[in-house]
N, C-alpha and C positions, 0 to 999 in steps of 0.2 A: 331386371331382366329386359333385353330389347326388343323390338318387336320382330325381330328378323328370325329370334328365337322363338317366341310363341307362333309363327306363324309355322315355323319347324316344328310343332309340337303335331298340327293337324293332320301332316304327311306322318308322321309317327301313330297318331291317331286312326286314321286309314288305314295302313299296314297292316294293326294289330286288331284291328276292328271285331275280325271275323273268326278270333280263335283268343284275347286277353279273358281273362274272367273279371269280374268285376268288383274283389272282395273288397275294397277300399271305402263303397259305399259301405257297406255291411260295418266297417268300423265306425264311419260318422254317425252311422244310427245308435250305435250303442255309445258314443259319446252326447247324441242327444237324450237320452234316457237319460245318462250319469249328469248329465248337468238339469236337466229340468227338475230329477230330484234334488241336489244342489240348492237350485234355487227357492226350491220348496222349503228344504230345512230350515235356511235364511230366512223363507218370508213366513214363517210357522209363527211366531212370538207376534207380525204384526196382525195376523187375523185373531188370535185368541187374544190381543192385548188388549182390545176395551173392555172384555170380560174379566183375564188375569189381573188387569189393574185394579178393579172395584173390588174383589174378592181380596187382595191381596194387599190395600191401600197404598198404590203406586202412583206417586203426583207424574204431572205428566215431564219435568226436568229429569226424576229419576228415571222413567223410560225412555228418553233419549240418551242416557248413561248406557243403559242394559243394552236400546240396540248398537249405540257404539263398539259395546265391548267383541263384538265379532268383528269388526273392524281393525282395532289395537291390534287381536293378534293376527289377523288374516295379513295384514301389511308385514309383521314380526317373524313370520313362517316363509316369505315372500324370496329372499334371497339363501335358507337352508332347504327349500322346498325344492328350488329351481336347481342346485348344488345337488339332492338325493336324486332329481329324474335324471339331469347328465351321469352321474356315480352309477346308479343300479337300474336305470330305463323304467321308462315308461308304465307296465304292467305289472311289476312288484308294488312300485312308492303311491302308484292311483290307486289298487285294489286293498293295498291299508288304509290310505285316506278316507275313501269309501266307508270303508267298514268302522274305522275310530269317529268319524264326524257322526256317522248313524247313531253307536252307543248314545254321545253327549246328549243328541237330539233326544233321542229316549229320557232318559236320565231328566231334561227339564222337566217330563209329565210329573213329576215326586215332588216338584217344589211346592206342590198346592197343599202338602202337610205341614210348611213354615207361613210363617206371618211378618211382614215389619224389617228391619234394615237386615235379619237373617234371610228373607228371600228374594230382596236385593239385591244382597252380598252374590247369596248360591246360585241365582239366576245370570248375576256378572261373570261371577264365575264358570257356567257352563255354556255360556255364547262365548265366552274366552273362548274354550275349550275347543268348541266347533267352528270357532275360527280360524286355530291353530292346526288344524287335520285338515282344513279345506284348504290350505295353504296350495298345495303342489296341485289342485286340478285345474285350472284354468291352464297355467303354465304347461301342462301336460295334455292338456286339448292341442293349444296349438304346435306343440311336439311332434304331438299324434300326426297332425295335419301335415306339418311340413314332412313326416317323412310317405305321409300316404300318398299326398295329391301331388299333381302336376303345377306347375304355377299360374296356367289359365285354369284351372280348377278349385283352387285353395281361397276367394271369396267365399264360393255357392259353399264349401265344405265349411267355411269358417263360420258363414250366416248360419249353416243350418246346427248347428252345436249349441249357438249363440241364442238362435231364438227361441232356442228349449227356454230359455227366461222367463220370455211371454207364455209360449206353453204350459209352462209348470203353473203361473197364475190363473189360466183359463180351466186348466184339469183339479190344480190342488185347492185352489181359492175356495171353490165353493163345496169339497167336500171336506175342508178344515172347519169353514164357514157350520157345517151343515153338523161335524162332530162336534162344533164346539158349543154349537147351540143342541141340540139332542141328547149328548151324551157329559160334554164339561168341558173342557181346556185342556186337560192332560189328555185327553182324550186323542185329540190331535197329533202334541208331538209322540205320543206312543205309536200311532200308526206309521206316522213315518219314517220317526228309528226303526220300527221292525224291517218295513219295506227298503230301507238302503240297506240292512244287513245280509239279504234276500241278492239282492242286485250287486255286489261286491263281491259274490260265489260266482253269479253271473258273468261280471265283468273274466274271473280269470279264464274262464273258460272260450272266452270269444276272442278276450284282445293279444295280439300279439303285432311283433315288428313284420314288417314285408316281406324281409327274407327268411322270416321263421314261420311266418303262417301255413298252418297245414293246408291248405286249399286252394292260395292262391297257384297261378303258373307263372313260368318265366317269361311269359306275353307282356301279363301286367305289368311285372317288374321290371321290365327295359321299359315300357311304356312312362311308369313314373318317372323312372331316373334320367327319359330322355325328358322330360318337363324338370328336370330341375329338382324331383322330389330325394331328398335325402332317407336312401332307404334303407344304410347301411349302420343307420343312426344310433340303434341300438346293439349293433356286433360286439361280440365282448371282446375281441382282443381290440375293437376301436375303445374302447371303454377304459381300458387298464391302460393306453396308451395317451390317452386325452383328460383320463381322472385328476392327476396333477395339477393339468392347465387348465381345468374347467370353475376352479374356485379362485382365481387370482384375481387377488384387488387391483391388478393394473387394469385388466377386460372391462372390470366395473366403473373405475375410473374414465377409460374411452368411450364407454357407450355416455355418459355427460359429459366429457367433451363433444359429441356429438351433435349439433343444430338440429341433425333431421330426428335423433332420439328424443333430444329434449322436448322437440315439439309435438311429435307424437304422449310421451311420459303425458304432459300438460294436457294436450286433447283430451286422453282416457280420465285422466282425474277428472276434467266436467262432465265427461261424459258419464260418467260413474255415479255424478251426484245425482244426476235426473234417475239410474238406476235407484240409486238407496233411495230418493223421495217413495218410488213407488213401492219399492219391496218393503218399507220401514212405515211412513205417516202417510201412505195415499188411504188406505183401508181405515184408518183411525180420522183423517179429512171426513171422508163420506158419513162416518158415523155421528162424529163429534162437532162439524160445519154445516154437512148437508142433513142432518137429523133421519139416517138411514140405520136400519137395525145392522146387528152387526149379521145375520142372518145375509140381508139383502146386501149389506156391504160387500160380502164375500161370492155372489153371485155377480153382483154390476163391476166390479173389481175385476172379472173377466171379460168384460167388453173392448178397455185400452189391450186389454192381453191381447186381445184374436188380434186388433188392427197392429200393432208392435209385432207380435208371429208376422205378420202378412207384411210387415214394412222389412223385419230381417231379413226374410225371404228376398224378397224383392232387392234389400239393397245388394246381398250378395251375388245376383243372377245380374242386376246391372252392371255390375262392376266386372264379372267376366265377360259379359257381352261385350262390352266397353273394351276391354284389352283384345280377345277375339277380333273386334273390327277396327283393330288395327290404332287405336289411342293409344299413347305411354301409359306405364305401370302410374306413372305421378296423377295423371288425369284421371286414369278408370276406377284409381282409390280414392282418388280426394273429392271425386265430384259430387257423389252418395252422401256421405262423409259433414260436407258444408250444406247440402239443400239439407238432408236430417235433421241438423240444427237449427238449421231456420228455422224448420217446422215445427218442433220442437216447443219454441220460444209460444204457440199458442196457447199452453196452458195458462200464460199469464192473463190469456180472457174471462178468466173463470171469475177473476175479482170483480165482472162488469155485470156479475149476472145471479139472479136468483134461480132461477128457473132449471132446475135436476136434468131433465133431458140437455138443455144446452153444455152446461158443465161437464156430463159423460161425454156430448159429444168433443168438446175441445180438447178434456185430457184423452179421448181414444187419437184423436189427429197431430198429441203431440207425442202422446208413444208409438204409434205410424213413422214417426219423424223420427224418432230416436233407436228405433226398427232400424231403419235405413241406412242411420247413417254408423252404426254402430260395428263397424268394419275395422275397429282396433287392431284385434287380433288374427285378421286377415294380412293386416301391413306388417304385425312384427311377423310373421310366417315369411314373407315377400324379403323382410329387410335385418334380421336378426343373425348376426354371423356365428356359421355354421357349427363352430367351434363347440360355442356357446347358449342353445337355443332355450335352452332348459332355464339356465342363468336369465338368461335375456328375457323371456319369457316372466321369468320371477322378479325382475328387476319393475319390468312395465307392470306389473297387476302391482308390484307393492307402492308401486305412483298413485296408479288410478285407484287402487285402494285407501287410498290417507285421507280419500272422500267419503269411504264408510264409515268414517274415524270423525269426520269434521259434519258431514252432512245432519246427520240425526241430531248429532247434541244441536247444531245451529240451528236447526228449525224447530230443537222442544224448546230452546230458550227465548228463540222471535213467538212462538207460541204463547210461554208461559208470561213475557212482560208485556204484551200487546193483547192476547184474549183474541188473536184471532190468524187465520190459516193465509192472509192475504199477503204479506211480508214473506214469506217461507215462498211460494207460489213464483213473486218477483226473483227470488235468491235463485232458486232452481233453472228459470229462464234465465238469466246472467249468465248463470255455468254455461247452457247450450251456445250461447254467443261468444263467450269466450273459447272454446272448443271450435267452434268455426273460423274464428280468428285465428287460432294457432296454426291450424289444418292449412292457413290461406298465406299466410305471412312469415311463419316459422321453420317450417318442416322443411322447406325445399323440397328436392328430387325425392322421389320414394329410389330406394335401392339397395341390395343386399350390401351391409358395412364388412367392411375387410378390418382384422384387427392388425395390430402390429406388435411382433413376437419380439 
């Protein structure tokens, strides 16, 4: 988008000022909802895991199997996921994910009745499971997004979705932390499969496309469409007439011929591993390194959260500031993006220090950093052709996901032959540098990709 256009978005913005509604917010909010429980179900296995493992005699190699296993399939759902939201939109394929990922979530509280390689097995088996249903929502956030927001709007919308991550850790950490010490382990994941099954009712009742919405006006909706938002995204006879072309392995093939895809793809994969460090082995670190209860693990566990919330934030609102005042699309995304990373790379001061308070504070300054720069899914919104968003969409989380995949087993095995969290620590700061490398050297121009029919 050039800047000739976004500065055309403000004169359209003026215009409509004084009579658009605003319902566009109202759907980023309930896409933060839907993802910070998301990320809660994902991070559920690592706060009850110091406890599930000693109950359940789970060396710590086999629990970097188990968190992997949500990984395997969440990559494996990645490209049928992205195929069902272009196929049947947005609010049908998200309000089953919802509601099937919730079940699984439930369903792990039962495993505390098996023992030994059967709760292994059934425990692999049901992060499978809710890996495979969590498939289509990321991809369907920034769906959502591209067809609500404007294009100087679609960072702040994408941060704030995004940082539900940090969110969910600062709210669920420490009342997983709090059921699992109080009440047991299943304790946990029961409340939470209840509560996504609750909010999956929720969601149908709220989310709809821009031109179906009962509330919005047609202020709003020229407002978006003159930014660039694709609001016609989910029309069914656009549906039946692009269904065909929305699964072809040629689109899949051009998005990796693509420089500026491949280097974004790359980016998200490091940038995903700092994610799985913290949703997977930062909480079992604290317990198992820093000799913290797992009680207290799961409260100080929300401290990187608040400053991570606060760096999302932030990097999303720079980054439209940044196009606002008149910088390229390529500058206002990649700036956040590479300082994030940098900042990021502090957590590897932790190996220089004893002292608890120092430690909290470096991994909170380097989930601040990873806050920031974690604007992935603002760029594929900006840059994924139109066609295809959904695909495209599926395509990037099944990249940046093969580090859900690779991340956990590599640091329960630096863990389990070293005896110590300090190697794992380096590996994760690597990722963030390599991710700003990509971001710096690879990607080129940010811009929406045009396919060739």
């Amino acid at each position: 988008m050039s800047v000739n256009t976004v500065m055309d978005h403000s004169s359209v913005a003026g215009a409509a000022a004084a009579t658009k509604t605003r319902i566009r917010w109202t759907i980023v909010v309930m896409l933060f909802v839907v993802t910070a429980i998301n990320y809660a179900d994902r991070a559920v296995l690592a706060i009850a895991g110091p406890v599930l493992s000693k109950d359940l005699g789970i060396n710590a190699a086999q629990m970097g199997f188990i968190f992997s296993a949500f990984g395997w399939s969440y990559v494996i759902g990645q490209l049928p996921g992205g195929w069902l939201l272009d196929r049947f939109g947005s609010k049908w394929v998200y309000a089953a994910s919802i509601f099937t990922w919730s079940v699984f979530t439930l369903f792990q509280g039962f495993v505390g009745f098996l023992t030994g390689a059967v709760a292994v097995t059934a425990l692999f088996a049901l992060r499978f499971a809710v890996g495979l249903a969590e498939a289509p929502s990321f991809p369907g956030n920034s769906r959502v997004v591209a067809a609500w927001f404007p294009g100087h709007e679609r960072a702040t919308a994408s941060a704030i979705f995004n940082s539900a991550q940090y969110f969910a850790t600062v709210i669920f950490a420490p009342l997983m932390g709090w059921l699992t010490h109080s009440f047991g382990w299943p304790w946990a994941f029961g409340f939470m499969g209840a509560l996504g099954l609750v909010v999956s009712g929720i969601w149908l009742k709220t989310v709809y496309s821009p031109v179906e919405h009962p509330k919005i006006n047609q202020a709003e909706i020229d407002y978006i469409a003159a930014g660039g938002g694709l609001v016609n995204m989910d029309d069914a006879a656009k549906k039946k007439t692009d269904a065909a072309g929305g699964a072809k392995w040629d689109y899949i093939r051009q998005l990796f011929a693509s420089r500026m895809m491949v280097g974004i793809f790359l980016g998200q994969f490091c940038i995903n591993a700092i994610t799985y460090f913290f949703i997977t082995w930062f909480p079992v670190y604290l317990v198992q390194a820093r000799g913290m209860s797992v009680l207290s693990a799961g409260f100080i566990a929300s401290i990187p959260a608040i400053c991570g919330f606060a760096g999302g934030i932030l990097g999303g609102v720079l980054s439209d500031t940044m196009l606002r005042k008149g910088f390229s699309l390529t500058a206002a995304r990649k700036t956040p993006i590479v300082l994030g990373m940098l900042l990021s790379m502090s957590m590897i001061a932790c190996n220089y220090t004893d002292v608890q308070w120092v430690v909290v504070g470096f991994m909170a300054l380097a989930f601040f950093g990873k806050g920031i720069g974690a604007l992935g899914w603002a760029v594929m919104s900006d840059c994924a052709p139109k066609e295809i968003t959904g695909l495209s969409g599926g395509v990037f989380n099944m990249c940046g996901n093969i580090s859900s995949i690779s991340t956990p087993i590599i640091i329960g095995y630096i863990i389990q032959t070293s005896g110590s969290f300090n190697g794992a620590l380096l590996f994760v700061g690597a990722n963030a540098l390599i991710a700003a490398v990509s971001y710096l050297v690879v990607v080129g121009e940010i811009k929406r990709m045009e396919l060739r029919k």
